[in-house]
N, C-alpha and C positions, 0 to 999 in steps of 0.2 A: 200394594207391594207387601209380600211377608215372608218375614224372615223366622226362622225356629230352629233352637239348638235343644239336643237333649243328652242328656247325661246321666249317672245312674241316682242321681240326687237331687237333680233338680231339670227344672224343664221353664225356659224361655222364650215369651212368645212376642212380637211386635206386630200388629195390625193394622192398617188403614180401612176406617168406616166407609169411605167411600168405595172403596173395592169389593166386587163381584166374591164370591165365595167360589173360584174353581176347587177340584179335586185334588185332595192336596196328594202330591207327589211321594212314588216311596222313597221313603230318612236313605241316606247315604252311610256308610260305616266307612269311616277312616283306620284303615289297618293300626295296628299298636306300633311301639316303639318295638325296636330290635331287642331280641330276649337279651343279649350282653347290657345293652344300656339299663335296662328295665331292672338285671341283676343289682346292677351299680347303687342304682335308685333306690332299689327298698333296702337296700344294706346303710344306707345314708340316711334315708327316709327325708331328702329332701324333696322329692317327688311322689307324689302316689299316684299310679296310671291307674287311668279308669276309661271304659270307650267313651266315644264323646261323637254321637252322631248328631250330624248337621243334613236339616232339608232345606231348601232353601226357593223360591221362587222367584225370576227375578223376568221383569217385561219392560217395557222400554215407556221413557214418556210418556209418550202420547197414547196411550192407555184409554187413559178418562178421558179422551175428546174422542173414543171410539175405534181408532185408529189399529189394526193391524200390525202395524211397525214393533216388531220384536226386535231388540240388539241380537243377533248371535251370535253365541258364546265364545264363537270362534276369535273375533273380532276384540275380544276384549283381552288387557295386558297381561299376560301371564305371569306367576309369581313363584319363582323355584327354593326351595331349601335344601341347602345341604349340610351334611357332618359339620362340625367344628374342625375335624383335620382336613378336611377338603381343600385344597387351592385352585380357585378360578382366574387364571391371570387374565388381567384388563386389559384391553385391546384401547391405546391410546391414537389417534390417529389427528397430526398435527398437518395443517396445510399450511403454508407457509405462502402469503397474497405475490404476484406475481412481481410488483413491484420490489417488494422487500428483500426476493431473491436477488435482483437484477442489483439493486444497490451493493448487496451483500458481495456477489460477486462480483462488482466496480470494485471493491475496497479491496478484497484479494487480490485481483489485478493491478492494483496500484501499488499492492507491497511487496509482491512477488519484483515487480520490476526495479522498485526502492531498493530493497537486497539485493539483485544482481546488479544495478548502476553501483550501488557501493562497493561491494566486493570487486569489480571490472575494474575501480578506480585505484583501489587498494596496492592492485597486481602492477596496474601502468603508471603509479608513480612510483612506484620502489626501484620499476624495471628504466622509468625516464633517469629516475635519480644514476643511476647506475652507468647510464649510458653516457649523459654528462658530464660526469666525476672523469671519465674516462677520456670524451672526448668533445669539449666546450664549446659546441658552437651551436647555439640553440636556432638560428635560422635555420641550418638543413636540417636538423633535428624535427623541428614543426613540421619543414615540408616531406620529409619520408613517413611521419601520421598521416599526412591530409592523404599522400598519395597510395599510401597504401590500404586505406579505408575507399577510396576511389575505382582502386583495381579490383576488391573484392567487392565491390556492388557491378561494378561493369560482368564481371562473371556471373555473378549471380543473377541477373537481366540473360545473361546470354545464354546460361543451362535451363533458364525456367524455374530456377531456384525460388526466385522474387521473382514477381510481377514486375516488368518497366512500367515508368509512370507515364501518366499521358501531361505533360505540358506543351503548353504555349509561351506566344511571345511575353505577355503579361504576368506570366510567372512568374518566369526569368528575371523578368522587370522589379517583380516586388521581390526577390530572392535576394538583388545586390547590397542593400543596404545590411540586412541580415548576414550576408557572406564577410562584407565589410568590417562588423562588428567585429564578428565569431573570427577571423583573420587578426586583428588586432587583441582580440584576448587572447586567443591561441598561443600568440607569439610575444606579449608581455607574459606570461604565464612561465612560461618554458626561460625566459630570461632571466627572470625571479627563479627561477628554481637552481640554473645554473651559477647563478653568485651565492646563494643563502640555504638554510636548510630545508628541507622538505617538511616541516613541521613551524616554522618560522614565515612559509609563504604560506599554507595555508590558511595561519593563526590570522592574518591581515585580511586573505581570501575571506573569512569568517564573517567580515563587519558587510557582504554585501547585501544581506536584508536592510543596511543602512541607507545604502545606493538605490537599491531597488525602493522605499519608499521615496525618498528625493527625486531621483528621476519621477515618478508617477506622479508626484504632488505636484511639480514647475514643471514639466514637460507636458503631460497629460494632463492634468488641471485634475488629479484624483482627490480627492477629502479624505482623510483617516480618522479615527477617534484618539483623543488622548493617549490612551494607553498605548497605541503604538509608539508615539513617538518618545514616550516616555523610557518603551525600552528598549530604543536606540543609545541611550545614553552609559550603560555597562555594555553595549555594545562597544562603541567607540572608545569609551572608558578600556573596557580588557583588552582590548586588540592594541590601545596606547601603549602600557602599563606594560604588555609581552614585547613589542617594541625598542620602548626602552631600557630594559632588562637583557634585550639579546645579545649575546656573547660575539655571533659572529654577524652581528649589524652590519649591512652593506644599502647603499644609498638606491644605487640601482636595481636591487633585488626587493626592496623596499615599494619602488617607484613602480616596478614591474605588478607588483601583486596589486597595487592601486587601480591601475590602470587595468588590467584582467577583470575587475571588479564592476569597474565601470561601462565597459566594453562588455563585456558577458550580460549585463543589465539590458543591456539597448538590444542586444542580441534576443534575450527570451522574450521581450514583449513585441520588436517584431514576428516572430517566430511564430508567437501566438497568435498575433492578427495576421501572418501570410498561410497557414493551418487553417485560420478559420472557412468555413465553407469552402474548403477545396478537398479535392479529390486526394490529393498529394499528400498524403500527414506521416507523420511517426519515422518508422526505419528512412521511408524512401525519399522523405522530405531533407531528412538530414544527408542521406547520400548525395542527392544535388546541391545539399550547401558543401559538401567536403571540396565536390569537384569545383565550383565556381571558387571558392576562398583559395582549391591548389594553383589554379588559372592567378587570383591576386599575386598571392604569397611568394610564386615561383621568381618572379623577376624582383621584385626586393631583395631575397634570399641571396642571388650570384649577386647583387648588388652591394649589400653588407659584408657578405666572408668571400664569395667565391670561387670557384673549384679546385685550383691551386692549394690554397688553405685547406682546402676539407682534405684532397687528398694526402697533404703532409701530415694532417692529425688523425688520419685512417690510420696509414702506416704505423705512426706511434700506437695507435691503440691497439690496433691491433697485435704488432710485437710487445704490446705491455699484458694485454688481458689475452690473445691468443682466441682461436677459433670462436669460443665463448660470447665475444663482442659483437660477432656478427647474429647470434643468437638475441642477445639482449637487443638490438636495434630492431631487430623482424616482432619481438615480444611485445617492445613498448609502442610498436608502429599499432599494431593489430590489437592490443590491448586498450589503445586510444581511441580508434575507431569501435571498439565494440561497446563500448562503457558511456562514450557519447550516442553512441545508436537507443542503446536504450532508455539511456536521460530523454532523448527526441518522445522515444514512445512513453514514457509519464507525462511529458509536456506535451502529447496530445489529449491528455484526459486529466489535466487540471491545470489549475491560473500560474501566472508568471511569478506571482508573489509565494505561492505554495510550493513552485518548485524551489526557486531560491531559501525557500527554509527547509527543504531537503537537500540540498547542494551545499546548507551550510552544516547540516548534522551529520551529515555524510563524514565529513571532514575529522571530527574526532576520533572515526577509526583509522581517517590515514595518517592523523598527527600520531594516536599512538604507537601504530602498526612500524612510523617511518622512526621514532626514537627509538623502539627496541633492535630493529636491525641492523640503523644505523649507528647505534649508541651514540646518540646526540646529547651533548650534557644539557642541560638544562635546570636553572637556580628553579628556588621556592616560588620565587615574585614571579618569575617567567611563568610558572604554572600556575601561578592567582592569576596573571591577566589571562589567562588563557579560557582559565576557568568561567571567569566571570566574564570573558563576552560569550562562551557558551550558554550560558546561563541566561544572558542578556536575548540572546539569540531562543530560549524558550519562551521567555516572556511575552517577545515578539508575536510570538506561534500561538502563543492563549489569547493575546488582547486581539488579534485576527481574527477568532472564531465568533 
C-alpha cells in the first residue's frame, strides 16, 4: 500500500517492503482555493496556499495472499466540504416503537374524556341545583335523568347512530346489582343536593376514595400499602372539619352524600367486573344500566312524592320561573346522561380506584364553579376542611402509584 503527498517544499512517501513495485499512478492536482478566499489569506498571512498534489494507491486486503479483490472506490464513504456560510440542514428522523404510540394515545384518550366527564358535570349540577331550588322533589327529578338518557340511547339504536348491543339473559342478570347500586346513589345524591349546597354535598362526596378502599379491603379481601391508608386520614379529617363548619348543615342532606358515597362505590366495581370480557362496555353499557335502574326507580318515585304532588309543584314553578323551568329540567336530564356516559367510557379503560380519584378531583371544579354562581357563603375553616381532604385525596393518588 502507498501513499504519497507532494507539495512545493516538501515530498512524503510511506511504503510497504512487502509490496510489488506497480507503476505509479499520475499525482492528482487538487484545484486552489477560490481567488476571494486566497485574497483574504495573503492579506492576513494566516495562510499561504501552495498546490498540494496527492497520488495515492489504495488495493484491498487481500493483496498479499495474491488475491484480486480490489475495494472500489465507489464503494467507499464519501467525504464532502463545504464554505463556512454553508448550511446543510439534518435530516432527523425519530420512530417512535409501536407500543409507545398505543400507550401515548391511551393517555390522551383517557384525558380527553376526564375533561369532558368534568365539564358535563359542571353544567348538570348547576342546571340540577336550579331545578331543585325551584322545584323539590328529588324522586322525579332522578327519574326524568334516568329516563331521558334512556330515550336518547333507544333512538340512537334506532337511527343507527349507536350500535344496539347484543345481550343475554346473563347480562341482564349481572347488570341488577350494578343498576341497584347506581339507583340508590342516584337518588341519595339528588337528596343531598336538594336540602344542602351544591358545594357542601360534594365536599362529603370527596371522602369516597375512603369508601372505595374499605369496601375493597373487607369486602374483596384487597391489601393496600400504608401509605394509602394513611391518606385517608385528611381525607376524613377535611371532609369532617367542612361539616362542621357548615352554615346551612342539614342532617339529611349530610346522610344523602354518605350514602351516594357508598352506593356509587359498590356500583364501579361491579361495573368493572360486569365490562370485563364483555362485548357490552362504555357508552352502551351505561345505557342498559339508565334503563334497568329507570324500571327500579320508577315505582319508589309515585311511591314517595306521587303525581299529585309533582304536579302541584310544576304549577308553582313554573308560575314562579316561567317557560325557563321547563328548559332547565330537559338541561339537567340530558346533561346527566351525557357526563355519566362518558364517566362509563373512562371506566372502561381504567380501575375502580383510579376512576374514584377522578370523580373526586373532578369535584373542585364544581365546588368552585357552584360558589361563584350561586354565591354560597362560605367561612375560612369551611375552606381548610375542604382543602385538606382535597389534598388528602392527592395523597391518595401518589401512594397508589
Amino acid at each position: 500500500m502507498t501513499f504519497s503527498a507532494k507539495q512545493s517544499y516538501a515530498k512524503f512517501t510511506l511504503s510497504n517492503h512487502l509490496q510489488p513495485k506497480p507503476s505509479a499512478p499520475k499525482p492528482q492536482q487538487i484545484a486552489p482555493f477560490p481567488s476571494k478566499f486566497a485574497e483574504k489569506s495573503s492579506k492576513t498571512g494566516v495562510l499561504a496556499l501552495k498546490r498540494l498534489n496527492v497520488s495515492s494507491s489504495l488495493r484491498g486486503f487481500n493483496y498479499l495472499a495474491g488475491s484480486k479483490d480490489v475495494k472500489p472506490r465507489d464503494s467507499l464513504v464519501p467525504c464532502k466540504a463545504y464554505e463556512a456560510h454553508r448550511i446543510e440542514p439534518i435530516k432527523i428522523n425519530i420512530e417512535f416503537d409501536e407500543e409507545a404510540r398505543e400507550v401515548a394515545a391511551g393517555k390522551l384518550k383517557i384525558g380527553i374524556y376526564f375533561a369532558t366527564w368534568w365539564a358535563l358535570n359542571v353544567v348538570f349540577n348547576i342546571y340540577n341545583k336550579m331545578v331543585l331550588n325551584a322545584f323539590p322533589f328529588p324522586w322525579l327529578t332522578s327519574t326524568l335523568s334516568l329516563a331521558a338518557g334512556s330515550l336518547m340511547m333507544l333512538v340512537s339504536w334506532a337511527t343507527k347512530i349507536a350500535e344496539a348491543p347484543k345481550t343475554d339473559f346473563n347480562f341482564w342478570k349481572a347488570l341488577l346489582p350494578v343498576a341497584v347500586a347506581h339507583t340508590i346513589g342516584h337518588v341519595a345524591a339528588t337528596v343531598s343536593m336538594s336540602k344542602v349546597a351544591v358545594s357542601f354535598t360534594h365536599i362529603i362526596k370527596s371522602s369516597e376514595p375512603a369508601f372505595s378502599v374499605l369496601v375493597s379491603r373487607f369486602f374483596l379481601g384487597d391489601a393496600f400499602p400504608p401509605g394509602v391508608y394513611l391518606s385517608l386520614l385528611p381525607i376524613i379529617g377535611g371532609c369532617g372539619l367542612a361539616a362542621a363548619t357548615e352554615l346551612n348543615f342539614n342532617l339529611t342532606g349530610f346522610m344523602g352524600a354518605m350514602i351516594s358515597n357508598l352506593a356509587f362505590v359498590f356500583r364501579n366495581i361491579f361495573s368493572k367486573r360486569g365490562m370485563k370480557g364483555k362485548s357490552v362496555g362504555g357508552m352502551n353499557y351505561y345505557a342498559c344500566l339508565s334503563m334497568m335502574s329507570l324500571l327500579i326507580l320508577t315505582p319508589f318515585a309515585i311511591a314517595m312524592e306521587g303525581p299529585q304532588v309533582w304536579a302541584a309543584g310544576w304549577d308553582k314553578a313554573v308560575s314562579q320561573i316561567g317557560p325557563n323551568f321547563i328548559w332547565w329540567v330537559a338541561a339537567q336530564s340530558v346533561f346527566y346522561h351525557l357526563y355519566n356516559q362518558v364517566s362509563y367510557m373512562s371506566l372502561n379503560e381504567i380501575s375502580p380506584l383510579t376512576f374514584s380519584i377522578g370523580n373526586t378531583m373532578k369535584r373542585i371544579s364544581v365546588i368552585v364553579a357552584s360558589i361563584i354562581i350561586f354565591q354560597t357563603p362560605i367561612q375560612p375553616v369551611n375552606a381548610l376542611g375542604a382543602a385538606i381532604a382535597i389534598f388528602g385525596t392527592f395523597l391518595y393518588s401518589q401512594a397508589k402509584k
